[in-house]
N, C-alpha and C positions, 0 to 999 in steps of 0.2 A: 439391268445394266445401263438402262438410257436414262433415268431419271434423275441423275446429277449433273448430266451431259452441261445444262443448260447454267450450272451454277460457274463452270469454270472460265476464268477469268482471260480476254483474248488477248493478253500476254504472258501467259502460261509457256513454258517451257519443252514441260517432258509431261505426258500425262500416262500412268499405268491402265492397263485395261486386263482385270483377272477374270474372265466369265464365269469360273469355277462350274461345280460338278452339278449344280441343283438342277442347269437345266435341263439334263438326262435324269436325274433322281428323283427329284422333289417336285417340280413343275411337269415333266418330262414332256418337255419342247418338241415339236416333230424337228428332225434333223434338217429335212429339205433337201436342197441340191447348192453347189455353189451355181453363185449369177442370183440366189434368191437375196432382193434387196430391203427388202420389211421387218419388223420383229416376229412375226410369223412361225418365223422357224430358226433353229438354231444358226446354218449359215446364215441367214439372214440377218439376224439381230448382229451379226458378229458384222456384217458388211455395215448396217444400218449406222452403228454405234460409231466405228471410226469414221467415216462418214458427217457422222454427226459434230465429233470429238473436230473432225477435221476443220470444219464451217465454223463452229465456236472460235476455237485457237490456230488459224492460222499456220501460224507458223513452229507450233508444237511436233516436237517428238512423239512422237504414239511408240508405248513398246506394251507388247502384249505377254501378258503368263499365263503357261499352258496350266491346266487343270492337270491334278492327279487323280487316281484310283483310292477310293477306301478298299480296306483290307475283305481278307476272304468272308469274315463273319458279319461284315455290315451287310443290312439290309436290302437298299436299294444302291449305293453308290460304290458299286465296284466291276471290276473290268468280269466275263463273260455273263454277268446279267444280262437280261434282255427286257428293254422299259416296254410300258404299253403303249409305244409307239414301233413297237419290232425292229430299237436300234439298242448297240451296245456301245458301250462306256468309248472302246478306243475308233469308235466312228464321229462322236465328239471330238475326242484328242483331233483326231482326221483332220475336219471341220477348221479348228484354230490353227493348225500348224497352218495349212492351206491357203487359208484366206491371209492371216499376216502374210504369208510369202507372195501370194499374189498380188497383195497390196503395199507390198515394202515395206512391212514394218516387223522393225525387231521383235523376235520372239523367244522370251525366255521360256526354255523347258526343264519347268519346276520336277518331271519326275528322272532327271538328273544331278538332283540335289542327293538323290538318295532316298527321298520318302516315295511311299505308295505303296502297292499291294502286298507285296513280300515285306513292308517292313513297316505298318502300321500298326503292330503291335508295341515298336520301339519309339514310336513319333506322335500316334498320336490316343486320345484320351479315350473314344468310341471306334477306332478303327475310324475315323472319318476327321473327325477336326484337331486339329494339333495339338499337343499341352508341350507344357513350356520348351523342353527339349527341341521337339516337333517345329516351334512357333521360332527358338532358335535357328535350328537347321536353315527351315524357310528364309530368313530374314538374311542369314548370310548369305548362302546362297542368292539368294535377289538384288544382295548388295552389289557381290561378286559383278555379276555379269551387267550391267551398266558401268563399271570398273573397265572391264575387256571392251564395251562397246566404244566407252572412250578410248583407249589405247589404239582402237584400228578407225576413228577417226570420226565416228558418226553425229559426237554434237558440235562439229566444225560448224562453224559460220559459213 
């Protein structure tokens, strides 16, 4: 997630930050604690990254999207899993909602669009990554809600 940090331009606007599910799944990140500041661990990288995103651009908007669950039959990325790190999928979710809130920054909660565990059958390709329907859903929904963030005021000057 920090690796483009450094590309974005320090009069950037609004910059998204989606952690997505790999770092419980795929990498499976230790969770940590919040207050952890490093990439380390999953609080951490999340603290680290805006942080980071912050120093670059200033005067940028950060809004963060929360990660969803793959479905019951996927492998490693779905919610009562347990990673070999002895966390589960919605101790992630935890993690992001958390930290943007502590840190004031909008957070969109993609598993209010409608996709994730009960309905990865209908969204997405492997019960994990989206196909077109799925990639639809997503897109509106994520348009949506910076739509409402302006409406109640947030990319005021």
């Amino acid at each position: 997630m920090s690796n483009r940090i450094v590309d974005i331009p320090a009069d950037t606007e609004i910059v998204t930050l989606e952690p997505g599910p790999n770092a419980f799944g795929a990498q499976e990140t230790p969770l940590g604690a919040f207050g952890d500041t490093t990439y380390a661990t999953h609080y951490g990288s999340l603290w680290a990254a805006c942080v980071a995103i912050r120093f670059q651009a200033p005067s940028d908007k950060i809004v963060m999207i929360g990660t969803y669950s793959g479905g019951p039959s996927h492998a490693t990325h779905r919610i009562g899993r347990i990673n070999g790190q002895g966390n589960t999928m919605d101790q992630f979710f935890e993690a992001e909602r958390y930290v943007a809130h502590a840190l004031g920054i909008p957070f969109i909660d993609i598993s209010q669009s409608g996709m994730g565990y009960l309905t990865s059958t209908l969204y997405m390709s492997d019960e994990l990554h989206p196909h077109a329907a799925g990639s639809l859903r997503h897109a509106t929904y994520d348009a949506e809600c910076p739509r409402q963030m302006v409406r109640r005021g947030l990319f005021d000057a």
